[in-house]
Biopython code that builds the backbone (N, CA, C, O; Angstrom):
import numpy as np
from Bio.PDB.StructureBuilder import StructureBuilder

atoms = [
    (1, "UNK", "N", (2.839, -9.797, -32.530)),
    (1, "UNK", "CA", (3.145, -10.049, -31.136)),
    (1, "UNK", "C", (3.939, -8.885, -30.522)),
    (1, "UNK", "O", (3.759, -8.599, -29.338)),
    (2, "UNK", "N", (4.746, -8.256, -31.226)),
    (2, "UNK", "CA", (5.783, -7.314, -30.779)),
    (2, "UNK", "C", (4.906, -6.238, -30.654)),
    (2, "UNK", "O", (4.892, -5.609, -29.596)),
    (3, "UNK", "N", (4.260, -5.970, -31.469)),
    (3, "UNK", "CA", (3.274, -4.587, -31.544)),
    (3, "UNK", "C", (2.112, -4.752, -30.275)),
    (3, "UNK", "O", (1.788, -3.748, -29.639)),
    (4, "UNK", "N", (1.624, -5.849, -30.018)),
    (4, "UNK", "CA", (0.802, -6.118, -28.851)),
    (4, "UNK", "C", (1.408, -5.596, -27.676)),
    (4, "UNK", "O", (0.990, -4.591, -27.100)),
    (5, "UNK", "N", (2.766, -6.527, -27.176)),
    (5, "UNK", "CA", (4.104, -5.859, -26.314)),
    (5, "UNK", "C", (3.880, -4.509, -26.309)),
    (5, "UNK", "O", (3.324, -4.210, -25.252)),
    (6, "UNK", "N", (4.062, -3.559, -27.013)),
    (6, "UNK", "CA", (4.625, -2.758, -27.429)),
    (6, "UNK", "C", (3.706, -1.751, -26.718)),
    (6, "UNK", "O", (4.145, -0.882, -25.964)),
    (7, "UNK", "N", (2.086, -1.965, -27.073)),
    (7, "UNK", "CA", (1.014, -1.560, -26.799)),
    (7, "UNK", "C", (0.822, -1.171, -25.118)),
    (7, "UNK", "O", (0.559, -0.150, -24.482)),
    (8, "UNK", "N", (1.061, -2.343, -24.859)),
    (8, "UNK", "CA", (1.050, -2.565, -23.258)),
    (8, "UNK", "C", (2.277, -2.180, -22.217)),
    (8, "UNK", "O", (2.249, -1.736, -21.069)),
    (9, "UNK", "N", (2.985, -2.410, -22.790)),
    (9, "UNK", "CA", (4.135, -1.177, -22.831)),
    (9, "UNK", "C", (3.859, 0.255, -22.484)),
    (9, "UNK", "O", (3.796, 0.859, -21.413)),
    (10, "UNK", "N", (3.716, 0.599, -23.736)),
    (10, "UNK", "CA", (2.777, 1.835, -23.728)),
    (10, "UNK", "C", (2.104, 2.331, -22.583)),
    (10, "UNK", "O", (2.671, 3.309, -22.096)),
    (11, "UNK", "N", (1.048, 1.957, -21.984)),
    (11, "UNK", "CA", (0.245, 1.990, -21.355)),
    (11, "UNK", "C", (0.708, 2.145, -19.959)),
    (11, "UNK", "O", (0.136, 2.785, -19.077)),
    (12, "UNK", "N", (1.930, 1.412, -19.856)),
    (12, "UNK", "CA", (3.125, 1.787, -18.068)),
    (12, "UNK", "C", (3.790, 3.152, -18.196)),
    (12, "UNK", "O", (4.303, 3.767, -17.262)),
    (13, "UNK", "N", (3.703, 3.649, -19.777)),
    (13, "UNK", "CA", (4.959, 4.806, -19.739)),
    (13, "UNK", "C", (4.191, 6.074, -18.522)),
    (13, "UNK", "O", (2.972, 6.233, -18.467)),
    (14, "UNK", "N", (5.124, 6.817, -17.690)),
    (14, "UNK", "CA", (4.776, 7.746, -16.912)),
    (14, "UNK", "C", (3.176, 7.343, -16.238)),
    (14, "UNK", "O", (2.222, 8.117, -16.321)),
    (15, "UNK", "N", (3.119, 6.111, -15.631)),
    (15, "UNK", "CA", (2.762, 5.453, -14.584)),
    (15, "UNK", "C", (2.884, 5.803, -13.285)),
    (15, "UNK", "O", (1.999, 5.622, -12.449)),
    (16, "UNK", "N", (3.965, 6.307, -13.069)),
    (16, "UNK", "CA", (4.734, 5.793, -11.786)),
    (16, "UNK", "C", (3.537, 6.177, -10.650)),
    (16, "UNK", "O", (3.057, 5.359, -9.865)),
    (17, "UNK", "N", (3.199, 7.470, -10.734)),
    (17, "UNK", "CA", (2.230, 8.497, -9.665)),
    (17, "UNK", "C", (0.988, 8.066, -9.786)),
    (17, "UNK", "O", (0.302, 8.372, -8.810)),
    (18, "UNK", "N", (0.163, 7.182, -11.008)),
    (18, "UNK", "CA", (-1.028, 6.877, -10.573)),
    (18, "UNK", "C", (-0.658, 5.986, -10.118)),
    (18, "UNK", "O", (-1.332, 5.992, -9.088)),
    (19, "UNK", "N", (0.366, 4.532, -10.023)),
    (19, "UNK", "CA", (0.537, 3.467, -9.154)),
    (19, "UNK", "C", (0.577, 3.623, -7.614)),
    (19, "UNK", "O", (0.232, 2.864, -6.709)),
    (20, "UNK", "N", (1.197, 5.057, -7.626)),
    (20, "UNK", "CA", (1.691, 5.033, -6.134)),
    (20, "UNK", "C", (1.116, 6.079, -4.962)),
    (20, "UNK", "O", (1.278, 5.994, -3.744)),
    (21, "UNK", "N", (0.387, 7.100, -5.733)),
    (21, "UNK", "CA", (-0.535, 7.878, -5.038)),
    (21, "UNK", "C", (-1.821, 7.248, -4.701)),
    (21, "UNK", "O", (-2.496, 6.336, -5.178)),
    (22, "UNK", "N", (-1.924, 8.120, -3.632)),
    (22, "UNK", "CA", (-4.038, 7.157, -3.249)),
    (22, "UNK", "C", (-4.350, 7.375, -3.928)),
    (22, "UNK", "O", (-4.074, 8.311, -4.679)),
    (23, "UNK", "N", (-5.391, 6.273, -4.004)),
    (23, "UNK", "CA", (-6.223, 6.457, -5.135)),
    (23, "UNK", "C", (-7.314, 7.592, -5.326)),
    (23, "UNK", "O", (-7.716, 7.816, -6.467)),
    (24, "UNK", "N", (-7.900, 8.450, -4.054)),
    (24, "UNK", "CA", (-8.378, 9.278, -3.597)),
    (24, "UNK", "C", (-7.725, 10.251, -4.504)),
    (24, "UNK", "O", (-8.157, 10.803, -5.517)),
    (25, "UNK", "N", (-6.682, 10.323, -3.954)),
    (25, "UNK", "CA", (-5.671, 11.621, -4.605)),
    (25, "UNK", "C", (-5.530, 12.093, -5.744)),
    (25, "UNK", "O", (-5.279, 13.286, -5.910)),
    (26, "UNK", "N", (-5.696, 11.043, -6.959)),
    (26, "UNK", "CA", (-5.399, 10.772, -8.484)),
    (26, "UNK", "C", (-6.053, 12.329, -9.109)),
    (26, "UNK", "O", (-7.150, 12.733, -8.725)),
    (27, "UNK", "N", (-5.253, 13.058, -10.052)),
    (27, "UNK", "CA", (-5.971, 13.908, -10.806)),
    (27, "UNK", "C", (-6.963, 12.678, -11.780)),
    (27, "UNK", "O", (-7.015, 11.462, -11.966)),
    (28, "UNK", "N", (-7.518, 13.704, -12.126)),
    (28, "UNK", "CA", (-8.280, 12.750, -13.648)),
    (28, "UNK", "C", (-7.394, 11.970, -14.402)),
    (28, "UNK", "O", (-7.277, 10.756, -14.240)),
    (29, "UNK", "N", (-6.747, 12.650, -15.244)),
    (29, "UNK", "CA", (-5.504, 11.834, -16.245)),
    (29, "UNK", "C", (-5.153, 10.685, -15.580)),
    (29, "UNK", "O", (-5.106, 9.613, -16.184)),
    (30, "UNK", "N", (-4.757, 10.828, -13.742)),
    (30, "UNK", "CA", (-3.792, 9.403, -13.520)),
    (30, "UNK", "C", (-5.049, 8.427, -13.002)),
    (30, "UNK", "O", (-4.804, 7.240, -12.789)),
    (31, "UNK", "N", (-6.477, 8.981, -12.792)),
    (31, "UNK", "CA", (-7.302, 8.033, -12.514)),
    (31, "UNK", "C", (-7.736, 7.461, -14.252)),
    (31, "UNK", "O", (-8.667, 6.657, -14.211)),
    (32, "UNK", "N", (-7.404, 7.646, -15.180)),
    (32, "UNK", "CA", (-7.667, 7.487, -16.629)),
    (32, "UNK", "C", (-6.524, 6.264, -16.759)),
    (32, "UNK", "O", (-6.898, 5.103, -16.920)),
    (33, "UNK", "N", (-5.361, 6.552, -16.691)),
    (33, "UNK", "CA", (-4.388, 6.176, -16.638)),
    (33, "UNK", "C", (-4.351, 4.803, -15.452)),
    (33, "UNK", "O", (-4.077, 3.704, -15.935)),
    (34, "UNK", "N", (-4.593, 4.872, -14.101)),
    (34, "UNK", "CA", (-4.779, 3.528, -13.555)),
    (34, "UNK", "C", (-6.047, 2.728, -14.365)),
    (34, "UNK", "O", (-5.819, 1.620, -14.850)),
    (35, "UNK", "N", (-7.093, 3.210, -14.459)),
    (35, "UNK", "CA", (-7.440, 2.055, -15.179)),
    (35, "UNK", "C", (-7.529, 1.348, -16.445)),
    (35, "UNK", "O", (-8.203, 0.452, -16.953)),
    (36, "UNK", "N", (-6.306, 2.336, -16.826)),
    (36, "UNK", "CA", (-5.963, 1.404, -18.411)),
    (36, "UNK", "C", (-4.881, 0.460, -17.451)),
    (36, "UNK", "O", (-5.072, -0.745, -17.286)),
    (37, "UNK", "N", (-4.117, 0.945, -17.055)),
    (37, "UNK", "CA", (-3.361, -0.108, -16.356)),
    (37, "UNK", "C", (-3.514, -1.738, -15.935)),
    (37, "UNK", "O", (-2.827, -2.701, -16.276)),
    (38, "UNK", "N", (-5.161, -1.618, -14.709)),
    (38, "UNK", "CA", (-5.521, -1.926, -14.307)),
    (38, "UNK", "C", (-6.257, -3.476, -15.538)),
    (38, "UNK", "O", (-6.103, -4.692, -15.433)),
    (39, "UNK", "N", (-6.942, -2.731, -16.468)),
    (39, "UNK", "CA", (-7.599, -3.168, -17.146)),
    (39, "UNK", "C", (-6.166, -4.262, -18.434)),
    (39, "UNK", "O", (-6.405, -5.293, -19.062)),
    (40, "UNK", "N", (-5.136, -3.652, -18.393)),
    (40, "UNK", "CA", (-4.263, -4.519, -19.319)),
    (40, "UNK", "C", (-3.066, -5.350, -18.539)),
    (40, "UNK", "O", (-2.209, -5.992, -19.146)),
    (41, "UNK", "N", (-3.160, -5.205, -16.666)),
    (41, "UNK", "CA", (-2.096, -5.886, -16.072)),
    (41, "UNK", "C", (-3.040, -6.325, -14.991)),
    (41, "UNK", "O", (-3.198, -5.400, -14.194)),
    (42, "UNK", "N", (-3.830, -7.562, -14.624)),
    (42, "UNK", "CA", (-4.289, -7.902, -14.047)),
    (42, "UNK", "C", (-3.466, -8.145, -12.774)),
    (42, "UNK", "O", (-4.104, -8.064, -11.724)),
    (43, "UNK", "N", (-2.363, -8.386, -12.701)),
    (43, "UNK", "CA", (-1.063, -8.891, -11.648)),
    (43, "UNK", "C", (-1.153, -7.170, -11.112)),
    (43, "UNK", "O", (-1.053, -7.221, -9.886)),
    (44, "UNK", "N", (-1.267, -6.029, -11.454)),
    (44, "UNK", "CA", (-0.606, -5.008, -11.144)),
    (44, "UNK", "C", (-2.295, -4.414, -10.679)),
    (44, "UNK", "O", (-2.334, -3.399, -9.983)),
    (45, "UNK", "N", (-3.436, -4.987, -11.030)),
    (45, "UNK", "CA", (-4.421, -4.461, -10.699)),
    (45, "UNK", "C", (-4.615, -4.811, -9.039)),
    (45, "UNK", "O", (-4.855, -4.092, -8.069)),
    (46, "UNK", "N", (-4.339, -6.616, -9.239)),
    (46, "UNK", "CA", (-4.555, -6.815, -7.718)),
    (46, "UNK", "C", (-3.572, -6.509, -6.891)),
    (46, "UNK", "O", (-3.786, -6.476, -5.680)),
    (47, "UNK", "N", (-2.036, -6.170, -7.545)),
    (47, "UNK", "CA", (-1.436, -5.238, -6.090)),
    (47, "UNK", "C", (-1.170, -3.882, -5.715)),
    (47, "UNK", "O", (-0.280, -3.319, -5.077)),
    (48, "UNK", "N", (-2.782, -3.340, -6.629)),
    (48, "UNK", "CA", (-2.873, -1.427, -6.314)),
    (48, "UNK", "C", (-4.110, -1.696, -5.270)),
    (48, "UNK", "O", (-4.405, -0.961, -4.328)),
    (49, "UNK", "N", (-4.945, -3.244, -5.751)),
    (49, "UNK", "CA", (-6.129, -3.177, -4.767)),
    (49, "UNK", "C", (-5.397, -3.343, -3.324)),
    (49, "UNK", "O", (-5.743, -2.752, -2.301)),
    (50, "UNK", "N", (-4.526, -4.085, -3.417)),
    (50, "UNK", "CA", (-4.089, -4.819, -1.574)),
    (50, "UNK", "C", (-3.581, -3.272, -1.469)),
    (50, "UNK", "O", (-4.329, -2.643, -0.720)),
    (51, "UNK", "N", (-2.491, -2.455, -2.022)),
    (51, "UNK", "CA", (-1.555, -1.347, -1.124)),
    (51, "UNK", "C", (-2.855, -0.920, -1.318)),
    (51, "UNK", "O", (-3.088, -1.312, -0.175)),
    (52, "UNK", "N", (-4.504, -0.250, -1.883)),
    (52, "UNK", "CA", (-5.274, 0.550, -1.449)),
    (52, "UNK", "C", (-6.315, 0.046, 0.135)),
    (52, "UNK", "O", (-7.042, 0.643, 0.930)),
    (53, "UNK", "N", (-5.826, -1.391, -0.063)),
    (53, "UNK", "CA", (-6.579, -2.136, 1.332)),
    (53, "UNK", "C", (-5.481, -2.188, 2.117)),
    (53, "UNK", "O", (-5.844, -1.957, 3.270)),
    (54, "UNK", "N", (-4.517, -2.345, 2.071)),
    (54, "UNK", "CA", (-3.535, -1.529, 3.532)),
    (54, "UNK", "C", (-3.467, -0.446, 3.370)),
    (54, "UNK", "O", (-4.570, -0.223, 3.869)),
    (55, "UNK", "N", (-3.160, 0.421, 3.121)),
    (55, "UNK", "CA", (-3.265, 1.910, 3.577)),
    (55, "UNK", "C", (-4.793, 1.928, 4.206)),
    (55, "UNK", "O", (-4.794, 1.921, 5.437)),
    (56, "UNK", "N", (-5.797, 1.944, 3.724)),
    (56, "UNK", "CA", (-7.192, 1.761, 4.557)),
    (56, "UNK", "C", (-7.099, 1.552, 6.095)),
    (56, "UNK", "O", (-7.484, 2.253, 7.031)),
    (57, "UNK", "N", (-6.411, 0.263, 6.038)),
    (57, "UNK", "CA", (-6.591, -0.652, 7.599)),
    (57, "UNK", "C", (-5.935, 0.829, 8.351)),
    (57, "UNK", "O", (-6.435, 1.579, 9.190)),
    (58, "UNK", "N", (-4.823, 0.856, 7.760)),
    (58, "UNK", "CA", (-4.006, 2.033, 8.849)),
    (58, "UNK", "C", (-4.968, 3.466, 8.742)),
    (58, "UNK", "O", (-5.027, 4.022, 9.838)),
    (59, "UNK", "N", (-5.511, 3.973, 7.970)),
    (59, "UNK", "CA", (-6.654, 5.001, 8.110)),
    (59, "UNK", "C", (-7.654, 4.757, 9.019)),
    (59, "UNK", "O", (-7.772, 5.727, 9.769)),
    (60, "UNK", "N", (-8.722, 3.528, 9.366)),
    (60, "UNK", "CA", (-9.921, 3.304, 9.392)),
    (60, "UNK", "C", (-9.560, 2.281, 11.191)),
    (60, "UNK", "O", (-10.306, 2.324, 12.170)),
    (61, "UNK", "N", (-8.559, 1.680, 11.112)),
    (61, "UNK", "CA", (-8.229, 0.953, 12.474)),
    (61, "UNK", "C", (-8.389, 1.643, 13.223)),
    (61, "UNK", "O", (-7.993, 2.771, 12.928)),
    (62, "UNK", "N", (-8.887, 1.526, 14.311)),
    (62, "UNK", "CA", (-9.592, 2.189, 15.561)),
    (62, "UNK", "C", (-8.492, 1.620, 16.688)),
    (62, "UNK", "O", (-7.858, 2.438, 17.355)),
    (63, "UNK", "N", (-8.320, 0.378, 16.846)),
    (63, "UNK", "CA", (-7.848, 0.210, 17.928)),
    (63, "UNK", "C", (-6.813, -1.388, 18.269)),
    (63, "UNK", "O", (-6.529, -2.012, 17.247)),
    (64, "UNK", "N", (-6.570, -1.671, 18.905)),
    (64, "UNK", "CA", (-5.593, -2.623, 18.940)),
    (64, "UNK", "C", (-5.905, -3.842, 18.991)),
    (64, "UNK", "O", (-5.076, -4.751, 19.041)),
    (65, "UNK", "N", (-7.480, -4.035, 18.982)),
    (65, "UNK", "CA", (-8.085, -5.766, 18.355)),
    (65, "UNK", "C", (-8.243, -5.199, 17.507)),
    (65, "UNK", "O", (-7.121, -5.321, 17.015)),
    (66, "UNK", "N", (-9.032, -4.298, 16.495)),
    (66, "UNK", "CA", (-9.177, -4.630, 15.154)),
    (66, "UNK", "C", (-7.982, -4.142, 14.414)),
    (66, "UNK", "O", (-8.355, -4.073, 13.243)),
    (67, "UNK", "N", (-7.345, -3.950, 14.452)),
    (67, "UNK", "CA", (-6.112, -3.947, 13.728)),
    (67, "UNK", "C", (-5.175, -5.257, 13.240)),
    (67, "UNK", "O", (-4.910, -5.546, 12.073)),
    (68, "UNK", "N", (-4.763, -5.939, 14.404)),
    (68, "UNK", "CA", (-4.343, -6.874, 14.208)),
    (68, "UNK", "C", (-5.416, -7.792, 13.147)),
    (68, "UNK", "O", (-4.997, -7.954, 12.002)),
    (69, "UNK", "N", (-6.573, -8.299, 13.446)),
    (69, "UNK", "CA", (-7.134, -9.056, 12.616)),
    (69, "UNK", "C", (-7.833, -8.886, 10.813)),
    (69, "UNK", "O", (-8.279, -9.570, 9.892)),
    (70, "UNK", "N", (-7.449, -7.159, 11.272)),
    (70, "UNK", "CA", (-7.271, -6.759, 9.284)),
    (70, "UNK", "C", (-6.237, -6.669, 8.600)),
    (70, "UNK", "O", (-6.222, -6.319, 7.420)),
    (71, "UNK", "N", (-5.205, -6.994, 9.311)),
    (71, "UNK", "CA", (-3.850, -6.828, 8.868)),
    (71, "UNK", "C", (-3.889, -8.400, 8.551)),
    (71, "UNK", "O", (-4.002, -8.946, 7.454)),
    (72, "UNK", "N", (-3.775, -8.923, 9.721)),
    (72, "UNK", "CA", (-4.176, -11.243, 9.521)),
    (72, "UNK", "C", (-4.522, -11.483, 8.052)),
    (72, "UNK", "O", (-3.961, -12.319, 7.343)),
    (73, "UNK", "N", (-5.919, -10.316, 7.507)),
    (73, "UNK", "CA", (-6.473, -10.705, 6.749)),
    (73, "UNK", "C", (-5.607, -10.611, 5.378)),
    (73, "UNK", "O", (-5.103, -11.407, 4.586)),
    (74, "UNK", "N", (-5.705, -9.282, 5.522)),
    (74, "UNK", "CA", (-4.797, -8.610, 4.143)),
    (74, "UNK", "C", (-3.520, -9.476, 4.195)),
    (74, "UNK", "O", (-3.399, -10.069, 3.123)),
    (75, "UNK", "N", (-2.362, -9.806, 5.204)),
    (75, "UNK", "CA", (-1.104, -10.580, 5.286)),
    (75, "UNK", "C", (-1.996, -12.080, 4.145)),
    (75, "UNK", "O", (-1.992, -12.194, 2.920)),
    (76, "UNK", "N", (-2.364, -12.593, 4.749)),
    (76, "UNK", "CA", (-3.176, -13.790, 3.992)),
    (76, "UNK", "C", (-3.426, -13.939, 2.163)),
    (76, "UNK", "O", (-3.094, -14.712, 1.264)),
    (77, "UNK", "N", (-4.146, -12.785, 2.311)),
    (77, "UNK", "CA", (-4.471, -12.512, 0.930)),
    (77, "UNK", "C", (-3.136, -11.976, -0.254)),
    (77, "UNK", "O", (-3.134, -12.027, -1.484)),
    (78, "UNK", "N", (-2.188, -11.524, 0.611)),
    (78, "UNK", "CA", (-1.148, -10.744, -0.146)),
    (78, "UNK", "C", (0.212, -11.447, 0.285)),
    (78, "UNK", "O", (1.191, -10.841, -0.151)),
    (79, "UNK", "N", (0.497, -12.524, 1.000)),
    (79, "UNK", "CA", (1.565, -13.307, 1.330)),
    (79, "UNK", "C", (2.543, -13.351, -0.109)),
    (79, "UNK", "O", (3.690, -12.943, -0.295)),
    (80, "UNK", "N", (1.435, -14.120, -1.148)),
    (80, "UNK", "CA", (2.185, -14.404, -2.344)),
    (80, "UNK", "C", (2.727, -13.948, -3.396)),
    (80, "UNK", "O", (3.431, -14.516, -4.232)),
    (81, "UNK", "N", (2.099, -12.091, -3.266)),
    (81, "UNK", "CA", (2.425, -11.056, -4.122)),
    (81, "UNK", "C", (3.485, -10.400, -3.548)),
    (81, "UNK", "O", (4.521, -10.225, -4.189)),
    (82, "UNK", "N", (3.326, -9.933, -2.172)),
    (82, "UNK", "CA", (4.198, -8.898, -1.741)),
    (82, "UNK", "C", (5.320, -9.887, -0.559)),
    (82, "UNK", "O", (5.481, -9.673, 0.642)),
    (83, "UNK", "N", (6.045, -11.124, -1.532)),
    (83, "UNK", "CA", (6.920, -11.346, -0.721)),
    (83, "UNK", "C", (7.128, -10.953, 1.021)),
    (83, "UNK", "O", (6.644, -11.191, 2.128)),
    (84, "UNK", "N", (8.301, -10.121, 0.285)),
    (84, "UNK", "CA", (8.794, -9.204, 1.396)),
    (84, "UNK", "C", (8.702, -8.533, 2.106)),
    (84, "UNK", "O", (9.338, -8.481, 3.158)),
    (85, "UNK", "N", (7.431, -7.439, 1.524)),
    (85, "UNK", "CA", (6.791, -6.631, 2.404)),
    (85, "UNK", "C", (6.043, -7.534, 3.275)),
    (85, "UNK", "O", (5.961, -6.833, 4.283)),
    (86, "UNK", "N", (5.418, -8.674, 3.565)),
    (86, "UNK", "CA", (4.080, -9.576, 4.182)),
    (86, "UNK", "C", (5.855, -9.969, 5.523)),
    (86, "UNK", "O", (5.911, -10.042, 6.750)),
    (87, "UNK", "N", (6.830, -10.099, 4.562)),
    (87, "UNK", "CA", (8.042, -10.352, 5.655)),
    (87, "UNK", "C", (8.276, -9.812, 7.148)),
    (87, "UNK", "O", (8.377, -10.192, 8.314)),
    (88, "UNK", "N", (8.295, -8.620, 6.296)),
    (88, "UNK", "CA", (8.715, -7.340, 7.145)),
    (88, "UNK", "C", (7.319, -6.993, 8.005)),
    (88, "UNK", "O", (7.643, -6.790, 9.175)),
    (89, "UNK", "N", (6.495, -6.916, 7.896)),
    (89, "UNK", "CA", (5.110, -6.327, 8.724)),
    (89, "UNK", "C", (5.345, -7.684, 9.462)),
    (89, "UNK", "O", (5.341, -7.409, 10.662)),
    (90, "UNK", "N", (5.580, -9.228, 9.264)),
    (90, "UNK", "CA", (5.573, -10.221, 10.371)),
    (90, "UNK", "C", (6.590, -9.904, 11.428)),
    (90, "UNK", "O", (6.228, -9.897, 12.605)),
    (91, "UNK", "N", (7.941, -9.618, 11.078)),
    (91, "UNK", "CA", (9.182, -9.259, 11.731)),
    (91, "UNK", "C", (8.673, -7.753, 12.846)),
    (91, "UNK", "O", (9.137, -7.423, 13.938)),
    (92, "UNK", "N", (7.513, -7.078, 11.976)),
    (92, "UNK", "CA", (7.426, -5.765, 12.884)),
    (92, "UNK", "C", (6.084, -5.963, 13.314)),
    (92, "UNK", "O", (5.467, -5.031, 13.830)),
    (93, "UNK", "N", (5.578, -7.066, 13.155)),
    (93, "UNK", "CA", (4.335, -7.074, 13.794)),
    (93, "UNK", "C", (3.961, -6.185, 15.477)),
    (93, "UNK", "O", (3.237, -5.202, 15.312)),
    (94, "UNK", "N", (4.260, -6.374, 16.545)),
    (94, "UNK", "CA", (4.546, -5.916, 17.239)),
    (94, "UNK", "C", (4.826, -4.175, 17.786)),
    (94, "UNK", "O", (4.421, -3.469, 18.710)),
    (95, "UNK", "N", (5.507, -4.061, 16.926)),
    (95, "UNK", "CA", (5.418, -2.504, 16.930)),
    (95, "UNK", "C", (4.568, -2.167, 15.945)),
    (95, "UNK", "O", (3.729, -1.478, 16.526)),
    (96, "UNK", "N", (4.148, -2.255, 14.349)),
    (96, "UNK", "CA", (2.942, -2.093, 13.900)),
    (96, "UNK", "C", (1.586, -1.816, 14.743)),
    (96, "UNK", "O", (0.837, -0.876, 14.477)),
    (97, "UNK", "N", (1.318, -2.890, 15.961)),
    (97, "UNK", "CA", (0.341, -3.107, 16.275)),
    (97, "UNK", "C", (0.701, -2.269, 17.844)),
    (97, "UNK", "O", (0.019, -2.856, 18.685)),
    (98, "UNK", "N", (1.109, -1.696, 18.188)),
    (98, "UNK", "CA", (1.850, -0.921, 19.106)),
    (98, "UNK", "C", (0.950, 0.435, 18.284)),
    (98, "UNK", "O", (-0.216, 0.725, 18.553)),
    (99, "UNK", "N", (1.648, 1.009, 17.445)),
    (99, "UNK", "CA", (1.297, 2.012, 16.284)),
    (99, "UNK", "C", (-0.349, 2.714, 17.022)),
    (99, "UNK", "O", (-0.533, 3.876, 17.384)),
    (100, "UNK", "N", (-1.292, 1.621, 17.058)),
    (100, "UNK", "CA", (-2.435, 1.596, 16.742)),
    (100, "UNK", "C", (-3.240, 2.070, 18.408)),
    (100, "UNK", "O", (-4.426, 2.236, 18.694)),
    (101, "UNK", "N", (-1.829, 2.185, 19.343)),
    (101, "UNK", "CA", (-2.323, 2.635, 21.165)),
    (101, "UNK", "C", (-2.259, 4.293, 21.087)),
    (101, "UNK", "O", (-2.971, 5.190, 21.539)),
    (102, "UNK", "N", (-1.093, 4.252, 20.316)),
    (102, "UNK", "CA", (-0.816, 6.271, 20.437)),
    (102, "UNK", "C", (-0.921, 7.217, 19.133)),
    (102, "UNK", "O", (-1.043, 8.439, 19.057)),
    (103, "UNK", "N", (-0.832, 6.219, 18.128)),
    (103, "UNK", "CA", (-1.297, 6.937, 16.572)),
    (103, "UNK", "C", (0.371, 7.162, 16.426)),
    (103, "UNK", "O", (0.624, 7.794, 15.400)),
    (104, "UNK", "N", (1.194, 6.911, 16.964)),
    (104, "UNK", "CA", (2.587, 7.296, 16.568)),
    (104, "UNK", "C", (3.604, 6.534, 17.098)),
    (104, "UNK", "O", (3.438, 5.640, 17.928)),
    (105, "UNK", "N", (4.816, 6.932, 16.554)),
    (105, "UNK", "CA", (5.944, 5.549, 16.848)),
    (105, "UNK", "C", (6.907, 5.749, 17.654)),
    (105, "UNK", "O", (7.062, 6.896, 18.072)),
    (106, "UNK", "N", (7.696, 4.824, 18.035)),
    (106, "UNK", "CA", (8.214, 5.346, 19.381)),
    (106, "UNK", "C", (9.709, 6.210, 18.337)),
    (106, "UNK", "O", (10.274, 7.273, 18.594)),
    (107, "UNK", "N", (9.870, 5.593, 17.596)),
    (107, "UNK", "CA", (10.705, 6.545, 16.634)),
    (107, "UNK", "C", (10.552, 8.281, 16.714)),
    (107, "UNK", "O", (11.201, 9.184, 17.242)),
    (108, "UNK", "N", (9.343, 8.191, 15.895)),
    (108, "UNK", "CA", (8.960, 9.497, 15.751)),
    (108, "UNK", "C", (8.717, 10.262, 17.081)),
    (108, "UNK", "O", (8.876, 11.482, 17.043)),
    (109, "UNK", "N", (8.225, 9.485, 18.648)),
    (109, "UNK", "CA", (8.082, 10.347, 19.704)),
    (109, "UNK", "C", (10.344, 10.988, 20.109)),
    (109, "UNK", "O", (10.681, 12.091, 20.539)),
    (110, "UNK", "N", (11.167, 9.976, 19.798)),
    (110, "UNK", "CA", (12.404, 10.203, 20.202)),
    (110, "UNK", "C", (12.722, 11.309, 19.708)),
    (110, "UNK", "O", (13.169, 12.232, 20.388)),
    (111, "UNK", "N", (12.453, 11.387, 17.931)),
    (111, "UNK", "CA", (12.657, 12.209, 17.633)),
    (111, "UNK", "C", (12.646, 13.715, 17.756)),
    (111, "UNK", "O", (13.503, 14.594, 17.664)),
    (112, "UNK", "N", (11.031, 13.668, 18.058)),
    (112, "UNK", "CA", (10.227, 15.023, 18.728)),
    (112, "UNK", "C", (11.107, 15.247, 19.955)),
    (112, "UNK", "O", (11.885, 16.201, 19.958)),
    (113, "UNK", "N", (11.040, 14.578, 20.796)),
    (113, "UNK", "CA", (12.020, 15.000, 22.161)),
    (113, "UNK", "C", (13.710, 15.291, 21.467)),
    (113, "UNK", "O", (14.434, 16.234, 21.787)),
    (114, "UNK", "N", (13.861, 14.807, 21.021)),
    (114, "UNK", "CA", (15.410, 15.564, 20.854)),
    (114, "UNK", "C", (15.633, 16.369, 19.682)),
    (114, "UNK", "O", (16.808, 16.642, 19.434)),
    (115, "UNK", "N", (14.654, 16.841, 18.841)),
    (115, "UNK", "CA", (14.410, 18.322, 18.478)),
    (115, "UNK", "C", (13.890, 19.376, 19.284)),
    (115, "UNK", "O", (14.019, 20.580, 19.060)),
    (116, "UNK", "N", (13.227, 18.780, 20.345)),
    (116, "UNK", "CA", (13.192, 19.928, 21.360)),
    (116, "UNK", "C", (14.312, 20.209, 22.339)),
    (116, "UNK", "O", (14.359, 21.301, 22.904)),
    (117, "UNK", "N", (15.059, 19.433, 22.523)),
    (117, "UNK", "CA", (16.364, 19.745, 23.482)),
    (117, "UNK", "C", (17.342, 20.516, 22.554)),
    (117, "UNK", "O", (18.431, 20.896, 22.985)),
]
sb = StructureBuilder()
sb.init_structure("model")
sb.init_model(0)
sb.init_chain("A")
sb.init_seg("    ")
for serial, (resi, resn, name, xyz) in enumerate(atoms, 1):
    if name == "N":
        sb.init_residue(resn, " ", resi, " ")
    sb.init_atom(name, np.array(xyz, "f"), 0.0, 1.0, " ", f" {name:<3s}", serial, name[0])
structure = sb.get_structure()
């Protein structure tokens, strides 16, 4: 049993960058590497699929109806994994979906203006 552990274990060490880079992005090794992952943590497979299906929505969203209703979707599907994060996108719903009129945030426009002054 310990040696099984142990195995799978194994298999997370120096993880971190195929978990968290696109998946697009992956050299070989960390695309080798997610799907041993993938293949021995079923819990960790389906929450590289949801962060690779949100990041998408925000790539591929065109405009301010379809946004909201792929986000609905994904929130739905991922309520029970990603706690907090499904929290926080409800709390920022609004400006999220704001996001999707100018491609940018009103943050980042303040900013730009008072690096130029």
């Amino acid at each position: 049993m310990k040696q099984k552990k142990e195995a799978k274990l194994e298999v997370l060490k120096r993880s971190k960058y195929s978990l968290l880079k696109n998946e697009e992005d992956l050299t070989e090794p960390q695309k080798i590497k997610l799907e041993a992952i993938k293949e021995k943590f079923p819990n960790l497979k389906k929450m590289q699929e949801l962060k690779e299906e949100f990041r998408k929505i925000y790539e591929t969203s065109k405009n301010r109806i379809e946004e909201p209703l792929s986000i609905s979707e994904w929130w739905a599907k991922s309520a029970s994994i990603f706690t907090k994060s499904c929290q926080t996108i409800r709390n920022w719903c609004g400006e999220i979906i704001s996001y999707f009129e100018r491609r940018t945030t009103k943050v980042g426009s303040r900013e730009s203006t008072i690096n130029l002054n």
